[in-house]
CHARMM-style PDB file with segment names, atoms N, HN, CA, C and O in Angstrom:
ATOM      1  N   UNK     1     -47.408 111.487 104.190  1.00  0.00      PROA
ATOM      2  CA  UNK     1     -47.605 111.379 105.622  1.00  0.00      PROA
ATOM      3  C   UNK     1     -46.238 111.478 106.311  1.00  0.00      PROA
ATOM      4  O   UNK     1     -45.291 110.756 105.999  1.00  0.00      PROA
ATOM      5  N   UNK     2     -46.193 112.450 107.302  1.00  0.00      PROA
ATOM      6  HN  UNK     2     -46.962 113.037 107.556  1.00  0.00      PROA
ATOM      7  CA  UNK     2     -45.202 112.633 108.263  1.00  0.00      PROA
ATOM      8  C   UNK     2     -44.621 111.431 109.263  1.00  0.00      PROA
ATOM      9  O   UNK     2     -45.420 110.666 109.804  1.00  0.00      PROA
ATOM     10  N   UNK     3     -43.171 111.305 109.479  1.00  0.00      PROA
ATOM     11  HN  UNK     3     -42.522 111.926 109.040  1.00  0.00      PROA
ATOM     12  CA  UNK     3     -42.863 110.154 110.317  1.00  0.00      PROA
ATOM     13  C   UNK     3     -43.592 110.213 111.530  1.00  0.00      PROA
ATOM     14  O   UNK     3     -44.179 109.219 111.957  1.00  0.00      PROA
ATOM     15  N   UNK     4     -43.599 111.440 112.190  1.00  0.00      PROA
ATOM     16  HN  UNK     4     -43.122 112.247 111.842  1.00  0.00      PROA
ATOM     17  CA  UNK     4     -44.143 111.635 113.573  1.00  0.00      PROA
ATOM     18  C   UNK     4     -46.393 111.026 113.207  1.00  0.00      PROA
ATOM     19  O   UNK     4     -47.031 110.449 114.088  1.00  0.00      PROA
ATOM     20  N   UNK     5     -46.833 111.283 112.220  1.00  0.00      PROA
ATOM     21  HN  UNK     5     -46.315 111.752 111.504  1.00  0.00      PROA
ATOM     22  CA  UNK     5     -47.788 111.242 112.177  1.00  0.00      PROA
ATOM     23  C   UNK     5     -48.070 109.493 111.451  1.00  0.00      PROA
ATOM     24  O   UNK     5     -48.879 109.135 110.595  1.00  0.00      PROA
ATOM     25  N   UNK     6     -47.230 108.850 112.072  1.00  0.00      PROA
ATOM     26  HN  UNK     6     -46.573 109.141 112.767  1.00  0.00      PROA
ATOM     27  CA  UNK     6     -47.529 107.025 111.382  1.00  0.00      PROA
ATOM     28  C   UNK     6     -46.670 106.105 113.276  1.00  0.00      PROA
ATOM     29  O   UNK     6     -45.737 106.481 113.985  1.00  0.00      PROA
ATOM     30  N   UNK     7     -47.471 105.070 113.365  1.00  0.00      PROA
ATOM     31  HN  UNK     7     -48.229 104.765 112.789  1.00  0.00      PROA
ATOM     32  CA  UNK     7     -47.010 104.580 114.250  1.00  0.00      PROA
ATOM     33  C   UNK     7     -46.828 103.115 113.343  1.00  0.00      PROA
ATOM     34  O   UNK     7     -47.592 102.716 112.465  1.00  0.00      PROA
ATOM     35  N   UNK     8     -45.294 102.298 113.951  1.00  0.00      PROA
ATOM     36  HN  UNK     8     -44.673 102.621 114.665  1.00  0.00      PROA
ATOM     37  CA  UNK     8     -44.815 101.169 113.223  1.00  0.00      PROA
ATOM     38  C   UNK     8     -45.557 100.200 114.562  1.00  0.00      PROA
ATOM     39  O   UNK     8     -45.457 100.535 115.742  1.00  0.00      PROA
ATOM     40  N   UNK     9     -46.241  99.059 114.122  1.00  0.00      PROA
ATOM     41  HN  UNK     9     -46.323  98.788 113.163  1.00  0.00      PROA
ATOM     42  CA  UNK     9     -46.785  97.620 115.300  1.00  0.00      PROA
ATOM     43  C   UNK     9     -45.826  96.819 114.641  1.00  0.00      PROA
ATOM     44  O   UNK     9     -45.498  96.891 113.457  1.00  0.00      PROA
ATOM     45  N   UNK    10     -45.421  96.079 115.475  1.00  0.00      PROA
ATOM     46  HN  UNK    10     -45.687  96.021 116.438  1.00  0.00      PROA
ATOM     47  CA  UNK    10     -44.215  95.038 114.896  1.00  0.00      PROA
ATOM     48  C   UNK    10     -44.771  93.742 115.333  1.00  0.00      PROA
ATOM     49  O   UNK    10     -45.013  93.683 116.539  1.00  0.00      PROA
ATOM     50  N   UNK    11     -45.100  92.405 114.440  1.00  0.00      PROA
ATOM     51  HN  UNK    11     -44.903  92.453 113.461  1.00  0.00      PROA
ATOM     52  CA  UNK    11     -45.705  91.150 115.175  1.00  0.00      PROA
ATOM     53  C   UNK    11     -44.830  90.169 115.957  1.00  0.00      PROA
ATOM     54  O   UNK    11     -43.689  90.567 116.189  1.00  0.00      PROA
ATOM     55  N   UNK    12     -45.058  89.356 116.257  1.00  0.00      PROA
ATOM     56  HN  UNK    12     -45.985  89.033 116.069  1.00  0.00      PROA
ATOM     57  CA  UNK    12     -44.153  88.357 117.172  1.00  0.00      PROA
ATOM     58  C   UNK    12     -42.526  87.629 115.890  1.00  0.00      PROA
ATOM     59  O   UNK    12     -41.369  87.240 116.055  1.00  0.00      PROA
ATOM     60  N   UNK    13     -43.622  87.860 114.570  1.00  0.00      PROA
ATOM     61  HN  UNK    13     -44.562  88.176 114.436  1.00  0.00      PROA
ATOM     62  CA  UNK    13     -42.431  87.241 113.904  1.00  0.00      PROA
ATOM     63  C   UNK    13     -41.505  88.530 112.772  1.00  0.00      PROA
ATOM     64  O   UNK    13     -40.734  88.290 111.843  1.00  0.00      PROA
ATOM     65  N   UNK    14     -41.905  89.696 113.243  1.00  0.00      PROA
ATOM     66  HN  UNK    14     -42.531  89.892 113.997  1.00  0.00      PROA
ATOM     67  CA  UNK    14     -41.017  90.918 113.206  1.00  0.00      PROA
ATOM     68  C   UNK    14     -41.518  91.787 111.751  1.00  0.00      PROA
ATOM     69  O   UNK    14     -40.913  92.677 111.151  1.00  0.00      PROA
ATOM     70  N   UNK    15     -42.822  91.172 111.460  1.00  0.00      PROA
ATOM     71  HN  UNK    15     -43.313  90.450 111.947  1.00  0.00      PROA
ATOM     72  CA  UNK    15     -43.070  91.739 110.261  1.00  0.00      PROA
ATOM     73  C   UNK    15     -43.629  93.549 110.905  1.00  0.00      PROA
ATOM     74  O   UNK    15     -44.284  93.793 111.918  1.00  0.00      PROA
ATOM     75  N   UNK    16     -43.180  94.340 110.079  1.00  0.00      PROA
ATOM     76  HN  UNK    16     -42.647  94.141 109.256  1.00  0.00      PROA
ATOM     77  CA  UNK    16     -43.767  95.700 110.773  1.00  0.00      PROA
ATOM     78  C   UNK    16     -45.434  96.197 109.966  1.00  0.00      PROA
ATOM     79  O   UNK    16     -45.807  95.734 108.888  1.00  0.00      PROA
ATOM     80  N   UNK    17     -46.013  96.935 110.570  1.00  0.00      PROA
ATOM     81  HN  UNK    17     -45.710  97.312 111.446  1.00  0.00      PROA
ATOM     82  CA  UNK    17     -47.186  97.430 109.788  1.00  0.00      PROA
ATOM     83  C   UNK    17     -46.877  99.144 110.202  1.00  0.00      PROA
ATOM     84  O   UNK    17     -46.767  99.732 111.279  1.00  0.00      PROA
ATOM     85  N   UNK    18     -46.818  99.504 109.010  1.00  0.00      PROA
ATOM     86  HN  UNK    18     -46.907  99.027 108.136  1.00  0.00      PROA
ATOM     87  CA  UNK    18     -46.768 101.352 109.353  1.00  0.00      PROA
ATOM     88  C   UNK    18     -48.092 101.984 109.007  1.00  0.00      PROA
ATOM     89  O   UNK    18     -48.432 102.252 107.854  1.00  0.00      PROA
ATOM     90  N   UNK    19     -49.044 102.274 110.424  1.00  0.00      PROA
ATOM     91  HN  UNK    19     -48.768 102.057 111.360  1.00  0.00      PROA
ATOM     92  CA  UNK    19     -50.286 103.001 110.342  1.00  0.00      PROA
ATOM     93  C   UNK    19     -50.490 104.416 110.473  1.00  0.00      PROA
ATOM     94  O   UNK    19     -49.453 105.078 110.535  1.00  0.00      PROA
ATOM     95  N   UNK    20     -51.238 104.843 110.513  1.00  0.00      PROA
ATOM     96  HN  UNK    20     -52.079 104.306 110.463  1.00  0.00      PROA
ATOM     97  CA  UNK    20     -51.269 106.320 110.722  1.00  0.00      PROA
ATOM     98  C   UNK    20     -51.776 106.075 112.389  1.00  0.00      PROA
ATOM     99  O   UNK    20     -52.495 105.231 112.925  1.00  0.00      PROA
ATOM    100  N   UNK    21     -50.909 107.422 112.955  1.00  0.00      PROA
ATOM    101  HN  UNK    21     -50.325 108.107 112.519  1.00  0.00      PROA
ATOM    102  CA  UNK    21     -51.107 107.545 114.307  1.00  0.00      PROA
ATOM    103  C   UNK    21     -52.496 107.610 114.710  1.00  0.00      PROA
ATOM    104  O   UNK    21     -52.656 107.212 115.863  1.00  0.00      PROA
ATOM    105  N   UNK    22     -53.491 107.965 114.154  1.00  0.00      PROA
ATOM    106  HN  UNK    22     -53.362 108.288 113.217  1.00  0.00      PROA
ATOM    107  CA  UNK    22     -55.118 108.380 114.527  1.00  0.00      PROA
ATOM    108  C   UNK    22     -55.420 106.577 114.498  1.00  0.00      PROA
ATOM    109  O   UNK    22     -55.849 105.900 115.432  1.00  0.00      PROA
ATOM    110  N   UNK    23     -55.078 106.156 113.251  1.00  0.00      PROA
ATOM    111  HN  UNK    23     -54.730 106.706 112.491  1.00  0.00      PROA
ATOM    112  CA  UNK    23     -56.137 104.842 113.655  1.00  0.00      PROA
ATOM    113  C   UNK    23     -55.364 103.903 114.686  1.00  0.00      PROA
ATOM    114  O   UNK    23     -56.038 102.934 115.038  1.00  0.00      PROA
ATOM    115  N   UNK    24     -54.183 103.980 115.203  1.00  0.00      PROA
ATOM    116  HN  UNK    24     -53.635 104.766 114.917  1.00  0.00      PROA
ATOM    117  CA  UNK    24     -53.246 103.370 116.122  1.00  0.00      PROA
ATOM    118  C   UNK    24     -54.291 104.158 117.162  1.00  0.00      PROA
ATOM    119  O   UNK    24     -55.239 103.416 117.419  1.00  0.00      PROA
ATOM    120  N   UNK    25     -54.352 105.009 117.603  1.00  0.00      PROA
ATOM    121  HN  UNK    25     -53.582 105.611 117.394  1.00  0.00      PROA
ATOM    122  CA  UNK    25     -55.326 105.542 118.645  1.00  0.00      PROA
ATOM    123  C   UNK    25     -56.802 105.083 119.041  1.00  0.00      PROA
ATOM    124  O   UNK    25     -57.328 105.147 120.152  1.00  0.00      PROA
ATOM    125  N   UNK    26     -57.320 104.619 117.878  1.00  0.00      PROA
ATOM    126  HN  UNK    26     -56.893 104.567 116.975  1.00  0.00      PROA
ATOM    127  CA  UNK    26     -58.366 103.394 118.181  1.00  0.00      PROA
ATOM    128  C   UNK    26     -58.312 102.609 119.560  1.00  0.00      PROA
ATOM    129  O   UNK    26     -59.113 102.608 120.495  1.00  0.00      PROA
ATOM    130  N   UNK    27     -57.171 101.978 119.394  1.00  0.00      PROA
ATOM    131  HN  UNK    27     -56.521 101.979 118.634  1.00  0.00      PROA
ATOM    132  CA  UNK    27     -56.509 101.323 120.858  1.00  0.00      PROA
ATOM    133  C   UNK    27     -55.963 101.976 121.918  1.00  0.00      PROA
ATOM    134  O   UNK    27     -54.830 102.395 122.159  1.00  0.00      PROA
ATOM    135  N   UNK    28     -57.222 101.977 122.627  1.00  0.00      PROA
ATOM    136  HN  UNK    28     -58.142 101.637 122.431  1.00  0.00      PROA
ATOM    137  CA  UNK    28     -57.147 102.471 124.158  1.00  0.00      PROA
ATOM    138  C   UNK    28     -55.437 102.090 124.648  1.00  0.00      PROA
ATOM    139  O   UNK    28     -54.686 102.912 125.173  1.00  0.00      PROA
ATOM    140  N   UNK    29     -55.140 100.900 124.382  1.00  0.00      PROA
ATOM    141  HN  UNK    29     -55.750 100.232 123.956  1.00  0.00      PROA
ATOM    142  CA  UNK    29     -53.666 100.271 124.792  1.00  0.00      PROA
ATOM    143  C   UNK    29     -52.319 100.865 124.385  1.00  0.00      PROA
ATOM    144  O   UNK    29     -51.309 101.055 125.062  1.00  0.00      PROA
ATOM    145  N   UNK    30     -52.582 101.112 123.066  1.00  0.00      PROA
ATOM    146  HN  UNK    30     -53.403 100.958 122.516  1.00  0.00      PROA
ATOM    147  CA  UNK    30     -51.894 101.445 122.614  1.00  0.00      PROA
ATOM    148  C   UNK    30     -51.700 103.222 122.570  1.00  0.00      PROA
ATOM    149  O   UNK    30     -50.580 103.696 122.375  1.00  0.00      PROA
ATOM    150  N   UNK    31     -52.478 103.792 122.699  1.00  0.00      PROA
ATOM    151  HN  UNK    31     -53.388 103.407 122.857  1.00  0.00      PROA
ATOM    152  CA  UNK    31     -52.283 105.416 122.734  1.00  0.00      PROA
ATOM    153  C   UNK    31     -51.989 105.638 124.316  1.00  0.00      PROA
ATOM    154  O   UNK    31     -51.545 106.727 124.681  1.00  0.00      PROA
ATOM    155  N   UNK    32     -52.306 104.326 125.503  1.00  0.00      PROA
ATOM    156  HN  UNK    32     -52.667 103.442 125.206  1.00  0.00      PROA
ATOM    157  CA  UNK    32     -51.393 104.658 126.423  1.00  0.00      PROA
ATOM    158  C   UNK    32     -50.458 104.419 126.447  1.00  0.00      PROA
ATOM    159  O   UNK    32     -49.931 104.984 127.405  1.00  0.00      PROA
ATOM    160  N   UNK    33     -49.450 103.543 125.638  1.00  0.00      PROA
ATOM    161  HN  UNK    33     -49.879 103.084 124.860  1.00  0.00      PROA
ATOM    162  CA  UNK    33     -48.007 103.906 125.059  1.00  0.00      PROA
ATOM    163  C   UNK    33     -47.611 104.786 124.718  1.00  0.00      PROA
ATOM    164  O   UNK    33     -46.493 105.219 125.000  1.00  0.00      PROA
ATOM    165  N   UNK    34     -48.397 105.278 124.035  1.00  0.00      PROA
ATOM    166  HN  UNK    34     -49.305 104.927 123.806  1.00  0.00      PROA
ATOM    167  CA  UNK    34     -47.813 106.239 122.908  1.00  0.00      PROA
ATOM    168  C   UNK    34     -47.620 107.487 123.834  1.00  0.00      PROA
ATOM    169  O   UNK    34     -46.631 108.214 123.737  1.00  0.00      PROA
ATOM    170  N   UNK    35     -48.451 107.653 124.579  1.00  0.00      PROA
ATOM    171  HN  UNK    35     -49.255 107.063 124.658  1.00  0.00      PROA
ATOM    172  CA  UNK    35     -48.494 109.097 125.244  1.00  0.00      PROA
ATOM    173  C   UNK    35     -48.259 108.903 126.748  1.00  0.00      PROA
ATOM    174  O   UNK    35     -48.336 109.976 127.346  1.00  0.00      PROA
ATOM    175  N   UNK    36     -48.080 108.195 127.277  1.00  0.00      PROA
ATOM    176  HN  UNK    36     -48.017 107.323 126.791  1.00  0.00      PROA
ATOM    177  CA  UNK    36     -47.639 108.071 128.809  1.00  0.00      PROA
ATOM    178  C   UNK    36     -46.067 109.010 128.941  1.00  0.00      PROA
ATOM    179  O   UNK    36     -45.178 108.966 128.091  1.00  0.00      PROA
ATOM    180  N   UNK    37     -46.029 109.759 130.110  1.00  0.00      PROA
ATOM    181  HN  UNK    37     -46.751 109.796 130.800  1.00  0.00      PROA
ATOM    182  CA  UNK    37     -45.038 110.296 130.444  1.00  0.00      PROA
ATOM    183  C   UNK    37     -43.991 109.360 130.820  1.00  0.00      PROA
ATOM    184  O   UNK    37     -44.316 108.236 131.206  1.00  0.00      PROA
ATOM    185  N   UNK    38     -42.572 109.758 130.738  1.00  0.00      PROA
ATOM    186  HN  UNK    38     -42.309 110.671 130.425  1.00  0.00      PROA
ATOM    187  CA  UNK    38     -41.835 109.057 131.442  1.00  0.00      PROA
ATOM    188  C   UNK    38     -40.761 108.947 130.482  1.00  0.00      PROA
ATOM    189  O   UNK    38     -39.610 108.931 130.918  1.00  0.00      PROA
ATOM    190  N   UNK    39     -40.925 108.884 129.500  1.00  0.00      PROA
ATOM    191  HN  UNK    39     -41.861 108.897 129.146  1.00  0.00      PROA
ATOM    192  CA  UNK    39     -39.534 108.725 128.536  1.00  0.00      PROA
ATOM    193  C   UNK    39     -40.178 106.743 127.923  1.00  0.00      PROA
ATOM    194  O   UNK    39     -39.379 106.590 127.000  1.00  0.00      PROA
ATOM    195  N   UNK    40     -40.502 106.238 127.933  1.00  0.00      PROA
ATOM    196  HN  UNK    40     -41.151 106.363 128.683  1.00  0.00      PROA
ATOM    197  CA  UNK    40     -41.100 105.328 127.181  1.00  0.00      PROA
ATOM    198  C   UNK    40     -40.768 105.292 126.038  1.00  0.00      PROA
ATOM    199  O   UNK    40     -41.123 106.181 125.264  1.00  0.00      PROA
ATOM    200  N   UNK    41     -39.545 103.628 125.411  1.00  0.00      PROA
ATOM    201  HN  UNK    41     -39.257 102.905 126.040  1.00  0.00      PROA
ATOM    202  CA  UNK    41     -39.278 103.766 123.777  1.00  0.00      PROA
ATOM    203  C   UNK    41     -40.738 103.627 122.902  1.00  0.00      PROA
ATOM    204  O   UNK    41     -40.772 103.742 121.677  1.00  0.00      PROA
ATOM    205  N   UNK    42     -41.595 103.436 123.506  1.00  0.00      PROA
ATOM    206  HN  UNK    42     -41.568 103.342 124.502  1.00  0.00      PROA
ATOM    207  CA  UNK    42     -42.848 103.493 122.156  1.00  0.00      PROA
ATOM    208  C   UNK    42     -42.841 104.618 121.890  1.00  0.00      PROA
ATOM    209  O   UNK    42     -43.024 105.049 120.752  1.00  0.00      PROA
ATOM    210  N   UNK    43     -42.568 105.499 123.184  1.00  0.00      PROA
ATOM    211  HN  UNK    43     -42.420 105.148 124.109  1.00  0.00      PROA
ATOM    212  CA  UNK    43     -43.183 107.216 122.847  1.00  0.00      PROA
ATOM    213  C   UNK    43     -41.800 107.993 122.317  1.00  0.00      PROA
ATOM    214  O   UNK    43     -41.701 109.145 121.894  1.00  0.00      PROA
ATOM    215  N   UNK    44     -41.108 107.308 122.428  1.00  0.00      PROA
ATOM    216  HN  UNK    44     -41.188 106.373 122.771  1.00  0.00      PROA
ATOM    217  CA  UNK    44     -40.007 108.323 121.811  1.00  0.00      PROA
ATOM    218  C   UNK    44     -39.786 107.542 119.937  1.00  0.00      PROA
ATOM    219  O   UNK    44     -39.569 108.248 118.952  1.00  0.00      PROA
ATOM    220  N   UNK    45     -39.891 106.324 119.905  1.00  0.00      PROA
ATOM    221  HN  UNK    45     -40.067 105.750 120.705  1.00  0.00      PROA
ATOM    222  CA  UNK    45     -39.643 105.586 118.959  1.00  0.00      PROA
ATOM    223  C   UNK    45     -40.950 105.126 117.533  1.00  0.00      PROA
ATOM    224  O   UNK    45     -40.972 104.514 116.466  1.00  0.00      PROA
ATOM    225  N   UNK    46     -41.665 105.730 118.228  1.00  0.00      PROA
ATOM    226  HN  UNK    46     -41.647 106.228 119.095  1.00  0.00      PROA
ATOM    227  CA  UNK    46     -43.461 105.465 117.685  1.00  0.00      PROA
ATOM    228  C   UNK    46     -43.259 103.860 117.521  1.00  0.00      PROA
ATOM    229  O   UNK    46     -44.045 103.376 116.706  1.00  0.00      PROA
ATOM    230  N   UNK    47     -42.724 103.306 117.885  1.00  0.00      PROA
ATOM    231  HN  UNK    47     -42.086 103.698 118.547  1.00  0.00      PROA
ATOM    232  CA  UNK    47     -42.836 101.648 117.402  1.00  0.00      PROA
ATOM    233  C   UNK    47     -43.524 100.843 118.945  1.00  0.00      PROA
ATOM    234  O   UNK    47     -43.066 101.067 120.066  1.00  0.00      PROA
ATOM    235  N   UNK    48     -44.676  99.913 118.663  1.00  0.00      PROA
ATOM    236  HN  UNK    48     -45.048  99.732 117.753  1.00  0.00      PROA
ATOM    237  CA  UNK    48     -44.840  98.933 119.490  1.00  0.00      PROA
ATOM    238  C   UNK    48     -44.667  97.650 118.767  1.00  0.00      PROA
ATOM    239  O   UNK    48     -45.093  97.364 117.648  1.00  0.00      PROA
ATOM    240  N   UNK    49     -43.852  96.797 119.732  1.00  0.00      PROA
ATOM    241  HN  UNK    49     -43.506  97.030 120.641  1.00  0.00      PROA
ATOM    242  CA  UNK    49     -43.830  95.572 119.347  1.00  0.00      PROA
ATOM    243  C   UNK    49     -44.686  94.289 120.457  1.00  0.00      PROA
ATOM    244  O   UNK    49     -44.572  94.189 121.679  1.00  0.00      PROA
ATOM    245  N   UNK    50     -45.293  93.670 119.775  1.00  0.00      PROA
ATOM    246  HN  UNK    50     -45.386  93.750 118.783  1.00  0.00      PROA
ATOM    247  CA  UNK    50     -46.016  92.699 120.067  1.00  0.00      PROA
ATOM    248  C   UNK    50     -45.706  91.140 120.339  1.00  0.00      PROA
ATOM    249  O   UNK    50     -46.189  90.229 119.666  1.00  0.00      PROA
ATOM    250  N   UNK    51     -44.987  91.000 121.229  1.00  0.00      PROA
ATOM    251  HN  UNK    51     -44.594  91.739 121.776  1.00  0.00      PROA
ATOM    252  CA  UNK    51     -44.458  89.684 121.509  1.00  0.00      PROA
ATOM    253  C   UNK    51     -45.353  88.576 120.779  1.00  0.00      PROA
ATOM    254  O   UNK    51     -45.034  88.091 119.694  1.00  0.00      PROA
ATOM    255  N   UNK    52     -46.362  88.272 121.400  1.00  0.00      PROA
ATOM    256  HN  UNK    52     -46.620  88.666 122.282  1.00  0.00      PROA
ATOM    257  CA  UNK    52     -46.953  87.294 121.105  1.00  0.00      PROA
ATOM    258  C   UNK    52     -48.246  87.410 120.145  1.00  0.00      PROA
ATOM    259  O   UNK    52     -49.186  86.639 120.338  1.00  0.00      PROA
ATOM    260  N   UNK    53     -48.302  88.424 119.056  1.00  0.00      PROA
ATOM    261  HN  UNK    53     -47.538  89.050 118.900  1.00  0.00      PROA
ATOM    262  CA  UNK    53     -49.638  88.247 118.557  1.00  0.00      PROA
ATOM    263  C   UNK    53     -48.858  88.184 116.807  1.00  0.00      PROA
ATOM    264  O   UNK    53     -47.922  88.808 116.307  1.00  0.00      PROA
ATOM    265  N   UNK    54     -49.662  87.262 116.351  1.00  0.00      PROA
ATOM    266  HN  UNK    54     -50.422  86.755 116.758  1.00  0.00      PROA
ATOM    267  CA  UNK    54     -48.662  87.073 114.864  1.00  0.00      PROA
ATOM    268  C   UNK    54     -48.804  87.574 114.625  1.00  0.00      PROA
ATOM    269  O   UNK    54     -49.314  88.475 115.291  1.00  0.00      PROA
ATOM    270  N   UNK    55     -48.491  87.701 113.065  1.00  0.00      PROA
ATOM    271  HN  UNK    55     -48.077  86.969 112.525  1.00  0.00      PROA
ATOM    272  CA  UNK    55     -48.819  88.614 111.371  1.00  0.00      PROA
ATOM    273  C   UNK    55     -50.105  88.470 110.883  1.00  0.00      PROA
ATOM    274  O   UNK    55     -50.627  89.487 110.425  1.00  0.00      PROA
ATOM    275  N   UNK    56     -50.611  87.635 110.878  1.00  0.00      PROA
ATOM    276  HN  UNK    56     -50.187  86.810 111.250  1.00  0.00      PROA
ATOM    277  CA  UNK    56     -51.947  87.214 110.884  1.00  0.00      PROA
ATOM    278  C   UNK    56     -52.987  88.125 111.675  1.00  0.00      PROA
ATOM    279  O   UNK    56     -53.705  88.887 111.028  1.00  0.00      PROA
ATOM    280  N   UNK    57     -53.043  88.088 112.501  1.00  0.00      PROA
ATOM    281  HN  UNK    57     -52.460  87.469 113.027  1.00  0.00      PROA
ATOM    282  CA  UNK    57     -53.691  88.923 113.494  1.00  0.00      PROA
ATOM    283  C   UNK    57     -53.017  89.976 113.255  1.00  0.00      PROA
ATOM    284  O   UNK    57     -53.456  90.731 112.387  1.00  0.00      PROA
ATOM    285  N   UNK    58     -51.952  90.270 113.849  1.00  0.00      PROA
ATOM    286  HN  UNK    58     -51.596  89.656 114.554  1.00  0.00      PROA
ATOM    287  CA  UNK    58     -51.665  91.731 113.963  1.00  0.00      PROA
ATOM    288  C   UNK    58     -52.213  92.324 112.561  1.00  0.00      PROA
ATOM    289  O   UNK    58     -52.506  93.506 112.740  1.00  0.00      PROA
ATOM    290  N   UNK    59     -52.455  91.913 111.214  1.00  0.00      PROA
ATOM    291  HN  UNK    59     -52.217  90.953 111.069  1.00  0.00      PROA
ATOM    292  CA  UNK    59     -52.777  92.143 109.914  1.00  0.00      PROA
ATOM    293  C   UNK    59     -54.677  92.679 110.559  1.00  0.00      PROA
ATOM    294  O   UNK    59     -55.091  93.839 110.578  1.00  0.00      PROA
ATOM    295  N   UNK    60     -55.199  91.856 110.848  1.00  0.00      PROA
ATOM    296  HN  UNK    60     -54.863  90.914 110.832  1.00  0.00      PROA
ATOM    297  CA  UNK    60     -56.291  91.908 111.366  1.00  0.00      PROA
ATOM    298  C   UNK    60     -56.828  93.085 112.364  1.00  0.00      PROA
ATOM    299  O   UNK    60     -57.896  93.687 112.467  1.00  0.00      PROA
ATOM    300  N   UNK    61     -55.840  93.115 112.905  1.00  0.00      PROA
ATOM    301  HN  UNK    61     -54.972  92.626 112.821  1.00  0.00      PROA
ATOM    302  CA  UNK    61     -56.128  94.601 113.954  1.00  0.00      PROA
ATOM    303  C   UNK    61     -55.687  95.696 113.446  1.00  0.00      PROA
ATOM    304  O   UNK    61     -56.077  96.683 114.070  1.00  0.00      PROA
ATOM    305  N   UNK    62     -54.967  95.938 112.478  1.00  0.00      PROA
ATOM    306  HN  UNK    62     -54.650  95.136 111.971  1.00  0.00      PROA
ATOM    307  CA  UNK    62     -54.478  97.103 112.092  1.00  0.00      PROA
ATOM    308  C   UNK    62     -55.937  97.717 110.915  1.00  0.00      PROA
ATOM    309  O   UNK    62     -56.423  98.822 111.154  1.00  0.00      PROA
ATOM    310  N   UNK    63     -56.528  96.800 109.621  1.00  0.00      PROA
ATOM    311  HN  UNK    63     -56.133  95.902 109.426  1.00  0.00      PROA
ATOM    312  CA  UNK    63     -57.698  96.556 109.422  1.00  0.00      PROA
ATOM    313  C   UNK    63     -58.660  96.866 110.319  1.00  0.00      PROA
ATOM    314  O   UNK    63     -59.308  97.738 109.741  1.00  0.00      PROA
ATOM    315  N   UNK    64     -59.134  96.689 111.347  1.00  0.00      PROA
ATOM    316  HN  UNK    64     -58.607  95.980 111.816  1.00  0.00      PROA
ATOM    317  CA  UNK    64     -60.288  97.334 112.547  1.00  0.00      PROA
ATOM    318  C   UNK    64     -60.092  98.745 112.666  1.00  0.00      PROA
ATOM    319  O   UNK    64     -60.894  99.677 112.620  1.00  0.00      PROA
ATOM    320  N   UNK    65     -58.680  98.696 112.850  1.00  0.00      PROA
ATOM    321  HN  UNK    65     -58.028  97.938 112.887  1.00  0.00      PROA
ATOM    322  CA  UNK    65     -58.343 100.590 113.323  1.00  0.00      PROA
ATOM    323  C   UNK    65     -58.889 101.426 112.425  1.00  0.00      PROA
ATOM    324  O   UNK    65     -59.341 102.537 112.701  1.00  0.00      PROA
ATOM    325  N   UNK    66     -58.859 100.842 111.166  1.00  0.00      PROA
ATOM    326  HN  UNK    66     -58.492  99.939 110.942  1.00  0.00      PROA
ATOM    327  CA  UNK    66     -59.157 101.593 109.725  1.00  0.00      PROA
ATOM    328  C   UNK    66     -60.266 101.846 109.511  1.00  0.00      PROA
ATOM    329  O   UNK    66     -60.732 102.900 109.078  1.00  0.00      PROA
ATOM    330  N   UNK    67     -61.113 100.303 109.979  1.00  0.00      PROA
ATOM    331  HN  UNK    67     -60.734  99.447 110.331  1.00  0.00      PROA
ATOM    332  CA  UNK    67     -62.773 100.112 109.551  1.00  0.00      PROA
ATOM    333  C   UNK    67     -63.294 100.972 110.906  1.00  0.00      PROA
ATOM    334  O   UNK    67     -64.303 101.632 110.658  1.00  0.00      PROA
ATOM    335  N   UNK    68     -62.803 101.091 112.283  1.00  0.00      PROA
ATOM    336  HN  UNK    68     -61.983 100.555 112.484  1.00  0.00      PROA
ATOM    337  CA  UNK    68     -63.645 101.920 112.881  1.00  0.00      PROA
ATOM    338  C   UNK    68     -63.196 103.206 113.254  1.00  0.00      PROA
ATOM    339  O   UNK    68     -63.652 103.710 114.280  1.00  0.00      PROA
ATOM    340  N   UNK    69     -62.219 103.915 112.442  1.00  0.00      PROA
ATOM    341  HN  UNK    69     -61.849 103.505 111.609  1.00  0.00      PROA
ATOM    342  CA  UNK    69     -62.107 104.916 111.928  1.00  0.00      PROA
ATOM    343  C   UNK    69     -63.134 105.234 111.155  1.00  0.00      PROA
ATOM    344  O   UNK    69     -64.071 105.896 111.602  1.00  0.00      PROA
ATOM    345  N   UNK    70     -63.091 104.804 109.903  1.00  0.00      PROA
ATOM    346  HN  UNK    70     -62.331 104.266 109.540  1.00  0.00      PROA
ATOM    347  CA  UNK    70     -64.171 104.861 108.958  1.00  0.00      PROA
ATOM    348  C   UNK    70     -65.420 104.940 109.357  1.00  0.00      PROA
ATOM    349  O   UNK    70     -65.951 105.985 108.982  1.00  0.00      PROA
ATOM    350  N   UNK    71     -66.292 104.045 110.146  1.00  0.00      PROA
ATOM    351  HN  UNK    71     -65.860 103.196 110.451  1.00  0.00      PROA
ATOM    352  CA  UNK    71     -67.790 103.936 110.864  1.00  0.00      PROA
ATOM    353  C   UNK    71     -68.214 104.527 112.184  1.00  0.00      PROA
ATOM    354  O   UNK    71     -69.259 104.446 112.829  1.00  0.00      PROA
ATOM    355  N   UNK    72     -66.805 105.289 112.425  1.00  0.00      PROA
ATOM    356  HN  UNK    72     -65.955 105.355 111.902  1.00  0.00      PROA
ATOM    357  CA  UNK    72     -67.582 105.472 114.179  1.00  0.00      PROA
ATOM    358  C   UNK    72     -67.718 106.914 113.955  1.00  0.00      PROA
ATOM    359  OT1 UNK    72     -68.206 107.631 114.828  1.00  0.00      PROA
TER     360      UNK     72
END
């Protein structure tokens, strides 16, 4: 898998998760990072970081992206 084709989520306590850009797109929120005009470091950097949502969770949502990839 290509760098451009993986997006890094980073949790509040800095652990990273490297997904593939399609299931990062799951999130309405997040693919308006990714792709909003303007020069934006998510969109130049593929990285979002998540102040406040742990490892725990953030573990948890990255898992959904996958499972409704998979089912939808």
């Amino acid at each position: 898998m290509k760098k451009e084709d993986t997006v890094k989520l980073i949790s509040a306590e800095g652990f990273e998760f490297v997904i593939s850009k399609e299931a990062a797109m799951v999130s309405q929120t997040i693919r308006n990072m990714l792709t909003s005009p303007g020069g934006f470091a998510e969109t130049e950097h593929g990285e979002v970081t998540f102040p406040e949502i742990s490892t725990t969770i953030l573990e948890k949502i990255c898992q959904y992206f996958y499972w409704s990839l998979q089912y939808s």
